[in-house]
C-alpha atoms as one frame of an Amber mdcrd trajectory, in Angstrom:
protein
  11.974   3.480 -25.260  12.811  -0.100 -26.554  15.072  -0.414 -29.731  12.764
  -1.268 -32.344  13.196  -5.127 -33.217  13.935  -5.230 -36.660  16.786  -2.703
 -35.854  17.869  -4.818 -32.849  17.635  -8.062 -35.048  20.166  -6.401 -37.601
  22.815  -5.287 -35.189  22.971  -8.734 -33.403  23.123 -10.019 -36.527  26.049
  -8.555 -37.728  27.923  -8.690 -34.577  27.611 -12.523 -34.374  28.573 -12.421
 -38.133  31.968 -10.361 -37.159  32.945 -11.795 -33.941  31.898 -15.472 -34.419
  33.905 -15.275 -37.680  36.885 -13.941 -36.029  36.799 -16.769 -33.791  36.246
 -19.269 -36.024  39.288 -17.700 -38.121  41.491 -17.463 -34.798  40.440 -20.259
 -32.868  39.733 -23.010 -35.384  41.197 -22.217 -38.828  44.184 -21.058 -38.019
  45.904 -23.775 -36.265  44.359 -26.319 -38.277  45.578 -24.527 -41.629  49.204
 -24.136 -39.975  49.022 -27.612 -38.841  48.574 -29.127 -42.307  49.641 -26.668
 -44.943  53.163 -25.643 -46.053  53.345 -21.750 -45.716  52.511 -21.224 -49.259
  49.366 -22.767 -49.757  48.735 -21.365 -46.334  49.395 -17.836 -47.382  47.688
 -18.164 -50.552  44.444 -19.930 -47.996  44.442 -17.057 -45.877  44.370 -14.179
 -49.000  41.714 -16.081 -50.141  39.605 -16.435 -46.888  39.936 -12.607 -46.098
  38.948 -11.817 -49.759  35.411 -13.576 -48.731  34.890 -12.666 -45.263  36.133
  -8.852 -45.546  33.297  -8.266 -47.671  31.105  -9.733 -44.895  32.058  -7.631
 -41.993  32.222  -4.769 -44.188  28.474  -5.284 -44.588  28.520  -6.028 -40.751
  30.499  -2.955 -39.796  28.004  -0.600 -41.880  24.996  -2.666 -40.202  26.057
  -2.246 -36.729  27.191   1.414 -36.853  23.760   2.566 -38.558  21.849   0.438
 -36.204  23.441   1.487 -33.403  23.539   4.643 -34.362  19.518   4.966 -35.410
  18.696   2.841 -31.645  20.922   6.032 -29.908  19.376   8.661 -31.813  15.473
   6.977 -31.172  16.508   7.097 -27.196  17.964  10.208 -27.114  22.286  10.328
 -26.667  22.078  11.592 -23.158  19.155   9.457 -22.178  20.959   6.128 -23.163
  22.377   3.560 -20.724  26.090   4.011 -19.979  26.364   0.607 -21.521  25.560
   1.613 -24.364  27.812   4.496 -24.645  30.642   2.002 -23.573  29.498  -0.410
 -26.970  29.596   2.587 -28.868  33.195   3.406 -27.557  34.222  -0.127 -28.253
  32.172  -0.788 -31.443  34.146   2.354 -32.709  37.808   0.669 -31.628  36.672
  -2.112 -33.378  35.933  -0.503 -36.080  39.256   1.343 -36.434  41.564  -1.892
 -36.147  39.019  -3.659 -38.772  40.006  -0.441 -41.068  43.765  -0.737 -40.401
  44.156  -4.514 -41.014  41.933  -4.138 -44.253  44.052  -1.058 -45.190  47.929
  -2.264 -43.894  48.537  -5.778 -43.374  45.651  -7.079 -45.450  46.818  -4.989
 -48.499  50.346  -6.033 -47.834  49.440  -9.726 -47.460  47.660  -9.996 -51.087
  50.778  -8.156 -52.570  53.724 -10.300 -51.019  51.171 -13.619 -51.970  51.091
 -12.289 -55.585  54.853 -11.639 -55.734  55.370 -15.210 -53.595  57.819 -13.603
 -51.312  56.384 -16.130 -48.544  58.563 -13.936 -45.848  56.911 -10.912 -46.351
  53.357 -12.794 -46.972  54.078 -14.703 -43.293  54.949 -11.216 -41.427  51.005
  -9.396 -42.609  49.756 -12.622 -41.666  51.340 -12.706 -38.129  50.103  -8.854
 -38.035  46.259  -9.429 -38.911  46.691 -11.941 -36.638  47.385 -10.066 -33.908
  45.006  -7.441 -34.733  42.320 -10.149 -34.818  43.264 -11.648 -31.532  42.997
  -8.289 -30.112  39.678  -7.214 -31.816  38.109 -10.760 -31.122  38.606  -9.728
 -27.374  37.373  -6.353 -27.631  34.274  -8.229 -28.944  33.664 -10.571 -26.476
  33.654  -7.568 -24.212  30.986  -5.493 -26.108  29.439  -8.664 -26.168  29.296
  -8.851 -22.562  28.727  -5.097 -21.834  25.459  -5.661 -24.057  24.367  -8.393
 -22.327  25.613  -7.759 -18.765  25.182  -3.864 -19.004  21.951  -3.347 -17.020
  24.792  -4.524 -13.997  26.544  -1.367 -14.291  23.773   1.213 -13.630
């Protein structure tokens, strides 16, 4: 059985949402916003540009895991490609670092920007980064198992 398309259509969605924004974030904003703003205004960018685009992949994240979800349960768990249950096992990581940089570094990013202690402000920031770089990959790679899964059967 074929994923129905309006379900398919929604979890693509989302997923270019969350991993084309994290590359846009890590790849293009980043080093132009450390290349021409002092670490303040950068700090106080950065709080700012997570405050919008949180709210997106939260959106996303609840998209793709009920999609997903609903395109498993029409196949049938067991009856699924293994490429699917390797998204799923991805998806989930993905997940789970989204939910500790919202929760840890995020949180302790807006405070330090609110209290201006730039130090503190820089060191979230250099976490999320990090986080980010790592979940960007792990995207590209449930990108490619999605696309390149049929290979591994």
């Amino acid at each position: 059985m074929t994923p129905q398309p309006l379900l398919l259509f929604l979890h693509i969605a989302s997923v270019t949402l969350w991993v084309g924004g994290m590359f846009f974030a890590y790849v293009c904003l980043r080093p132009a916003a450390a290349a021409v703003l002092e670490p303040p205004l950068r700090l106080k960018l950065w709080r700012q540009v997570f405050e919008r685009f949180f709210v997106w992949v939260w959106g996303a994240v609840v998209v793709i895991a009920a999609s997903g979800m609903t395109m498993l349960g029409q196949v049938g768990f067991a009856a699924a490609p293994r490429s699917w249950h390797l998204m799923l096992a991805l998806g989930t990581v993905m997940i789970a670092v989204f939910v500790y940089v919202f929760v840890v570094p995020h949180a302790a990013l807006k405070r330090a920007v609110a209290a201006e202690d730039w130090k503190a402000a820089g060191a979230a920031l250099n976490r999320i980064r990090h986080a980010v770089g790592g979940n960007l990959l792990l995207g590209v790679v449930t990108i490619a198992v999605a696309t390149l899964g049929r290979l591994l059967a």
